[in-house]
C-alpha positions as CSV (number, residue, x, y, z in Angstrom):
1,X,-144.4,-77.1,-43.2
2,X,-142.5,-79.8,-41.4
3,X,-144.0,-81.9,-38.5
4,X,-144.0,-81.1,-35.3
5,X,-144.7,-82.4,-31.9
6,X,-145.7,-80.2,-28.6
7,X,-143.6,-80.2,-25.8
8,X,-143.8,-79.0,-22.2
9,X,-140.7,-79.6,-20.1
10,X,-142.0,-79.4,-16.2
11,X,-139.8,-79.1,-13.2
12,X,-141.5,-79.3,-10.1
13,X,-141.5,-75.8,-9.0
14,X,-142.2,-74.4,-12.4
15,X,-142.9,-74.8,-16.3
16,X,-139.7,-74.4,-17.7
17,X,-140.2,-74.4,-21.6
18,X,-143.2,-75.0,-24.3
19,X,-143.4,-74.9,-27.5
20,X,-143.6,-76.9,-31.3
21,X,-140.2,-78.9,-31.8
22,X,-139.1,-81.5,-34.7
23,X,-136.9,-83.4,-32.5
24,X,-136.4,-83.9,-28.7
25,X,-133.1,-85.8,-27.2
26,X,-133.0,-87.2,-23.7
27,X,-131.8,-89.6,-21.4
28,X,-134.0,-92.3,-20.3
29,X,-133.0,-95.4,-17.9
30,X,-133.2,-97.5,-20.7
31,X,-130.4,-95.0,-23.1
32,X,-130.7,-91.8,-25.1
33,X,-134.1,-91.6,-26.8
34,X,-134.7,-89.0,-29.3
35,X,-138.7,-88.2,-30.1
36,X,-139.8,-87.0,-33.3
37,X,-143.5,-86.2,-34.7
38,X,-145.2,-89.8,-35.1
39,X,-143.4,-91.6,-32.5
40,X,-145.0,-94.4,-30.8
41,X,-146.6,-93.4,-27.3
42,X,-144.3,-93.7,-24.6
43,X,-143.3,-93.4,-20.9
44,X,-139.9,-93.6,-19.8
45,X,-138.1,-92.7,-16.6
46,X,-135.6,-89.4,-17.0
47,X,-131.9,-90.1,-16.0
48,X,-130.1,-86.5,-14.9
49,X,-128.5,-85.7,-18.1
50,X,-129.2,-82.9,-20.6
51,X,-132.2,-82.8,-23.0
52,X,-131.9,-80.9,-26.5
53,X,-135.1,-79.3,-28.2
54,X,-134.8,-78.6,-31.7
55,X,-137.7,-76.0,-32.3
56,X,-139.8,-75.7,-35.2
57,X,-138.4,-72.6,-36.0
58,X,-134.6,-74.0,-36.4
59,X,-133.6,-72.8,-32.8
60,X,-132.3,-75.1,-30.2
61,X,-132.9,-75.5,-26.2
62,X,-130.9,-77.3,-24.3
63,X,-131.7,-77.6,-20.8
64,X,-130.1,-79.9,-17.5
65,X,-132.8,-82.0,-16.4
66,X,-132.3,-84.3,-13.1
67,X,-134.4,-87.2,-12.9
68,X,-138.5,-87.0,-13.9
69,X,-140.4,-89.0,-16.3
70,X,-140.5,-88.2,-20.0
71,X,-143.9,-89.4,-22.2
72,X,-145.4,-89.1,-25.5
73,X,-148.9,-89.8,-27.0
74,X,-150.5,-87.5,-29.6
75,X,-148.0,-85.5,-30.8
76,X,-147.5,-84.2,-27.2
77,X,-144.5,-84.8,-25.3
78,X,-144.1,-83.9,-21.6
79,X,-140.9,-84.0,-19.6
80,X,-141.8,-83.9,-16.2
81,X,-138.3,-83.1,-14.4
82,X,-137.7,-83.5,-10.5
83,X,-134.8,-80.5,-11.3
84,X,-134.8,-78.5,-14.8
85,X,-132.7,-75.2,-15.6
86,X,-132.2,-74.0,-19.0
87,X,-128.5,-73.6,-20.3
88,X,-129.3,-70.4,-20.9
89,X,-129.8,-70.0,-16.8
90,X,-126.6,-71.9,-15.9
91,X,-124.0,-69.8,-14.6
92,X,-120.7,-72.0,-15.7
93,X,-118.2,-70.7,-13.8
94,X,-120.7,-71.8,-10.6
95,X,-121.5,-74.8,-12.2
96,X,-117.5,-75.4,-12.5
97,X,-116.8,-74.9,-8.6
98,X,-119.6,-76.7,-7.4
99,X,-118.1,-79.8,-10.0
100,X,-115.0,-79.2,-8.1
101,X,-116.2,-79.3,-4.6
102,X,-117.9,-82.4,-5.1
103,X,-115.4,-83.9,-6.4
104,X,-113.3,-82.9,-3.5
105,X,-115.8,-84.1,-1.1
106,X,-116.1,-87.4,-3.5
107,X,-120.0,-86.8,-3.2
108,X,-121.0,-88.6,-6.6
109,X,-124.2,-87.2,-6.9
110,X,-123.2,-83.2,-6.7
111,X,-120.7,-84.6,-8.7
112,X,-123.2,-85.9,-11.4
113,X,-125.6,-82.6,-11.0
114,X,-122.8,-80.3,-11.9
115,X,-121.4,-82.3,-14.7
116,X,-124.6,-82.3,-16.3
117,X,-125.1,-78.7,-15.9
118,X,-122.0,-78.1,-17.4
119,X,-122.9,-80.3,-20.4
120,X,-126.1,-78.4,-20.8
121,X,-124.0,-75.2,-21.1
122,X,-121.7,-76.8,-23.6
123,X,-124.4,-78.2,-25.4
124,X,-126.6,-74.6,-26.3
């Protein structure tokens, strides 16, 4: 049986996933980190990007994450996201016109929310 580490990802108004995993990718302030079983305890701050679960079982959850805090001790890693949908939730024609207005109304931070929304889709 191959390590694993527990993960809860956390959005404010709910818990969004749980489960075993082998590897988690996300995006801290300080770059992409990726956390597998074993990794030295950390705490990081989450940048709005998408974060990939690979699960125990060979599956993979991708899910748009928007700012949070991301740490690891034990074998348990929580992501504790201000925003979290998973890709699975995105609708990406929505996702697409909401990209669109903001880019129309050059509002850079709709503008960053949809992209990564629309990565999370691409990404599952």
């Amino acid at each position: 049986m191959a390590a694993e580490l527990h993960v809860e990802l956390v959005a404010a108004d709910r818990n969004v996933w749980s489960g075993e995993a082998t590897l988690v990718v996300a995006r801290t302030t300080s770059g992409d980190i990726g956390v597998m079983p074993g990794h030295q305890p950390l705490l990081g701050v989450l940048e709005s990007g998408p974060v990939t679960i690979r699960t125990s079982d060979g599956g993979t959850v991708v899910a748009a994450v928007h700012g949070g805090f991301i740490s690891f001790a034990d074998n348990k890693l929580s992501l504790l996201a201000e925003i979290a949908e998973l890709a699975d939730e995105i609708d990406a024609q929505r996702a697409e016109r909401a990209l669109e207005r903001a880019q129309s109304a050059e509002d850079a931070a709709s503008e960053r929310r949809a992209d990564v929304r629309l990565r999370a889709v691409a990404g599952r």
